[in-house]
C-alpha positions in Angstrom: 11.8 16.1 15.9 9.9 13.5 14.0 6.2 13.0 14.9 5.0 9.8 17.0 5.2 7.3 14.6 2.6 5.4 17.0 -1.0 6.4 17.9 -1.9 8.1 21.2 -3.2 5.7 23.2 -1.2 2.8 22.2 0.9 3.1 25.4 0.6 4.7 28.6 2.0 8.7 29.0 1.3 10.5 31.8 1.2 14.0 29.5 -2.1 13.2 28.0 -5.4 13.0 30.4 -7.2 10.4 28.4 -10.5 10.5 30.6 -10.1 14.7 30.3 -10.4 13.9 26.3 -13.4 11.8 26.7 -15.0 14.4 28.7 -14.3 17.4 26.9 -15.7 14.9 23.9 -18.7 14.9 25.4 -18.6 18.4 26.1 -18.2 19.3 22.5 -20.9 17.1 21.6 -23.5 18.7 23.5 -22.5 22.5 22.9 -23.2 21.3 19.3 -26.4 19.7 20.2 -24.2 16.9 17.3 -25.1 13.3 16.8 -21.6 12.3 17.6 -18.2 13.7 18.3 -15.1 12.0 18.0 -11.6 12.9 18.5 -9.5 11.6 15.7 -5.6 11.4 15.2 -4.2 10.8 11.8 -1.3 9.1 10.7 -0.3 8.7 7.1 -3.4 8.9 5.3 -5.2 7.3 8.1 -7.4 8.4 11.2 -8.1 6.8 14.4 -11.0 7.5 17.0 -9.6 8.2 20.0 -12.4 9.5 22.0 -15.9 8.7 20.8 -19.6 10.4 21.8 -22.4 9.5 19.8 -26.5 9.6 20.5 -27.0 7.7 17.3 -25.4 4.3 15.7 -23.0 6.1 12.9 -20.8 3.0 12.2 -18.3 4.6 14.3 -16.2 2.5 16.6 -13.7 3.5 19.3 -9.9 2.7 18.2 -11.0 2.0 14.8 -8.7 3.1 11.8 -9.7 3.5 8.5 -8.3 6.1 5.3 -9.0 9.7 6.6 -11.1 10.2 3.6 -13.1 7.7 4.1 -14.0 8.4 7.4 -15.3 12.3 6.1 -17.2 11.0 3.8 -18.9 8.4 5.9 -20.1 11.4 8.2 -20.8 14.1 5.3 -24.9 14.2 4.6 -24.3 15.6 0.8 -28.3 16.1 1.2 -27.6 19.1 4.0 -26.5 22.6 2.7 -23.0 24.6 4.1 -22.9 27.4 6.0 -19.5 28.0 7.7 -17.6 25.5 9.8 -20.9 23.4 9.2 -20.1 21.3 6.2 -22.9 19.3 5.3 -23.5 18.5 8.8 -20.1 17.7 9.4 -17.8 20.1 11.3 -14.4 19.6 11.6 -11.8 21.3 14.0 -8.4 20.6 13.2 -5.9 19.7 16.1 -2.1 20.9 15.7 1.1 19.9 17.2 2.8 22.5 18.2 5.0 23.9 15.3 1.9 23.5 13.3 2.2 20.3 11.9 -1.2 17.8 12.0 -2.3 15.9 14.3 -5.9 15.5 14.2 -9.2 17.0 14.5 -12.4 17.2 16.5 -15.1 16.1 14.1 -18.6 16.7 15.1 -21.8 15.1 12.9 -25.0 17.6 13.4 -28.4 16.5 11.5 -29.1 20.5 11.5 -27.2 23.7 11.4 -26.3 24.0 15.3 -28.3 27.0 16.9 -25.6 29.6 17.5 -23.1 28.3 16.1 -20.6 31.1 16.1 -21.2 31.6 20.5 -20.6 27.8 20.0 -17.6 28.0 18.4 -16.1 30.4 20.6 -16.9 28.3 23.7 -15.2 25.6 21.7 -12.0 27.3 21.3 -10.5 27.3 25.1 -11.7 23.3 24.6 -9.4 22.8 21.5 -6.5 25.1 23.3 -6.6 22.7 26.3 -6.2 19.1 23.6 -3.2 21.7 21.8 -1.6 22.4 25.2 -1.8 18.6 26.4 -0.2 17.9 22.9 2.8 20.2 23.5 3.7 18.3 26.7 3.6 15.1 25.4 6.3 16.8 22.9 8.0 18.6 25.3 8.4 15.2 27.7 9.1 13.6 24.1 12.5 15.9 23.6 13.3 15.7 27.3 13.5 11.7 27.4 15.9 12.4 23.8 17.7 14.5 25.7 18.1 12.4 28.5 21.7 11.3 29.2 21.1 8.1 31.2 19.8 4.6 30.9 16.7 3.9 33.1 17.4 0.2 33.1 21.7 -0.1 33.4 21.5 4.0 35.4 24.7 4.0 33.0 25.2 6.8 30.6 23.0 6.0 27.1 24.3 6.6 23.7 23.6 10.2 24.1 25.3 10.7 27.5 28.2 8.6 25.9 28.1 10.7 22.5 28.2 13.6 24.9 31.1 12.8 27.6 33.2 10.1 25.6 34.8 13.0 23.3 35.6 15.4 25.7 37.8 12.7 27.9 39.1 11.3 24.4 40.2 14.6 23.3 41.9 15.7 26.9 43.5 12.1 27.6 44.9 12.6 23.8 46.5 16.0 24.2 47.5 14.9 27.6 49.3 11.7 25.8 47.8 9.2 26.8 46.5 6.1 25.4 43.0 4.9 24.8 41.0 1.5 24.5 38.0 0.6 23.5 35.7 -2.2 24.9 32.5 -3.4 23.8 30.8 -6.1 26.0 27.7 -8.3 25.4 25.8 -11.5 26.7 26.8 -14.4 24.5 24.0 -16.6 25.7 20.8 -15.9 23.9 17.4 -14.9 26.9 13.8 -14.0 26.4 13.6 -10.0 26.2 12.8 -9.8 30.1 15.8 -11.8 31.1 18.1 -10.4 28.2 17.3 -7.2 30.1 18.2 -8.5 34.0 21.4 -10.0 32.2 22.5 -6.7 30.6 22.1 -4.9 34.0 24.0 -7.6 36.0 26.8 -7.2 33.5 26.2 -2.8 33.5 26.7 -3.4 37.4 30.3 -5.9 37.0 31.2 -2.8 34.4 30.2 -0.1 37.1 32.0 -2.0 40.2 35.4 -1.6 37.8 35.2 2.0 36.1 37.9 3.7 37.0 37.5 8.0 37.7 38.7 8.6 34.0 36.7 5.7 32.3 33.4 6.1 30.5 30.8 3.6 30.2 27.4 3.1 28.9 24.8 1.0 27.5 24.6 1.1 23.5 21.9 -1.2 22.1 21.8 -4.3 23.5 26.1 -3.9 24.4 28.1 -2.2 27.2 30.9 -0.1 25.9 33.9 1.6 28.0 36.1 3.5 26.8 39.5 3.5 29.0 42.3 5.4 29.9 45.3 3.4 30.1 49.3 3.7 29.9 50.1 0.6 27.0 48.2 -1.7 25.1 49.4 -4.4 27.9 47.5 -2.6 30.1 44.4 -2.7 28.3 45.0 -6.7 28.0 45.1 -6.8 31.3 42.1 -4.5 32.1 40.2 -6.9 29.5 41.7 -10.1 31.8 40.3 -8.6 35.0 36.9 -7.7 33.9 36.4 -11.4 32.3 37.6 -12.9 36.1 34.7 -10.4 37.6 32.6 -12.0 34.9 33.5 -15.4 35.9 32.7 -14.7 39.1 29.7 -12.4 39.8 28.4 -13.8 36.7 28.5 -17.9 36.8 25.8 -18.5 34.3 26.3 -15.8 31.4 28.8 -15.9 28.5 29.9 -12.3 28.5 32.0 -11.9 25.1 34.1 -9.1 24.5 36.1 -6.9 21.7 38.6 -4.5 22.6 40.9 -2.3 20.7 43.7 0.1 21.6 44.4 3.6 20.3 48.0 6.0 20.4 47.1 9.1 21.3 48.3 10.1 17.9 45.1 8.2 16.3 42.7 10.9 14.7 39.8 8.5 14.4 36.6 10.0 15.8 34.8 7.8 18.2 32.3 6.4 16.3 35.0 4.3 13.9 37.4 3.7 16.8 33.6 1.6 18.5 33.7 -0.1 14.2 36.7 -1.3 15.5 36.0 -3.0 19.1 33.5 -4.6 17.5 34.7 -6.0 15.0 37.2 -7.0 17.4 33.6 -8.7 19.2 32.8 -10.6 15.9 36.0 -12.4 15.7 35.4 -13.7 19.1 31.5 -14.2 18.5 32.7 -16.2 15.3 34.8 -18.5 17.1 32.8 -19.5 20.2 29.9 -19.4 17.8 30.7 -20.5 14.2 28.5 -21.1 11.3 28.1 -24.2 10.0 29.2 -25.1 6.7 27.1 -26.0 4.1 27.1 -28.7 1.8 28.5 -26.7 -0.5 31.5 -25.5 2.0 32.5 -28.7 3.1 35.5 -30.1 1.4 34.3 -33.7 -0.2 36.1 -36.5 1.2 38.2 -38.4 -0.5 36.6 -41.9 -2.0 
């Protein structure tokens, strides 16, 4: 799995104690007797303070982002000697994700060469384990919500769940011999985002009220798709008929357009072309009730 391509604190998550950071920030900062501590995440060359302790102004801000090496060199004092994890009063403690890939680090800025350093760092260890450990929870909760079968918003399956249960009916209802169809469903009326999203679940819960045992269902995107089990492509027309009268009824004040297509069992298209084909079934409908205006260009002159 890809990293976050977001930074920590962005959003809320309840794997990652951000007031435990802060604190063990400040914990880190005075086991190092440092200037400042800051817990940093970087992100494509760049670093962001996420948690911030300092005793003195060092031009460092909380949520700020600037170029990792920037930052590094802002805190270096090339005027103070090395010795060990002290770096010319910098010492850095690099944070993983688990698998080993970057995430961060724990910088601390000390004027002087902390006084014993190497008890310090040892202390500091169990500190850095418990930022790791929080880290691998937020990527194990990460892969669980991938994993996750179902919408939160429709409670229908999502494209996973569908990915994972459409074949297996497809491929029994075709060695069984029976037919297939394919419907894709969306609002035709254009909402804000909060209403698109109470209009999608009214339409989830007309689709829901009509799935029949066999059928499969689920939330795609922004569309509902079934896929149905039916005895002839009549049938399917007349599965399409009833859902648009449930539409016309539970659902007075939205434009619910569909595309449908129907398969033999004989068809060896894989699912993902046979859902190409409902929709392009969709845009046929979409570009009558909704067609483009001709340009200037397009319009056929009239005749003088």
């Amino acid at each position: 799995m890809s990293e976050p391509v977001t930074w920590l604190f962005d959003s809320p998550n309840t794997a990652i104690d951000q007031s435990r950071w802060q604190h063990l920030t400040q914990l880190l900062c005075q086991l190092f007797k440092a200037s400042a501590c800051a817990i940093v995440q970087y992100q494509v060359g760049d670093a962001k303070i996420l948690t911030l302790k300092q005793h003195k102004n060092l031009g460092l801000t909380l949520g700020a982002i600037e170029p990792i090496d920037n930052l590094k060199q802002r805190l270096i004092n090339t005027e103070l000697p090395s010795e060990g994890i002290w770096q010319q009063g910098l010492i850095d403690f690099p944070l993983n994700w688990p698998g080993g890939s970057s995430f961060g680090a724990v910088l601390l800025v000390c004027d002087k060469l902390p006084p014993n350093i190497d008890s310090g760092r040892t202390l500091a260890e169990p500190m850095l384990s418990l930022l790791e450990s929080e880290l691998n929870v937020l990527r194990q909760m990460s892969r669980l919500e991938h994993m996750s079968l179902q919408d939160e918003s429709t409670q229908m399956l999502n494209d996973n769940g569908f990915n994972l249960m459409a074949p297996r009916q497809l491929n029994l209802s075709r060695r069984l011999g029976s037919h297939a169809g394919l419907v894709v469903m969306e609002n035709g009326t254009q909402y804000e985002a909060e209403e698109s999203q109470e209009k999608l679940r009214a339409l989830a819960q007309v689709v829901f009220e009509n799935l029949r045992e066999a059928d499969v269902a689920a939330r795609i995107g922004e569309q509902i798709v079934l896929l149905a089990f039916v005895d002839s492509e009549a049938n399917l027309d007349s599965l399409v008929t009833r859902l648009h009268k449930q539409f016309g009824r539970k659902l007075e004040d939205q434009r619910v357009m569909t595309g449908h297509k129907f398969f033999t069992p004989d068809s060896h298209l894989e699912l993902a072309p046979m859902i190409a084909e409902a929709r392009d079934e969709l845009e046929k409908v979409r570009s009558r009730l909704y067609p483009k205006p001709q340009t200037s260009e397009e319009t056929p002159a009239s005749d003088a």
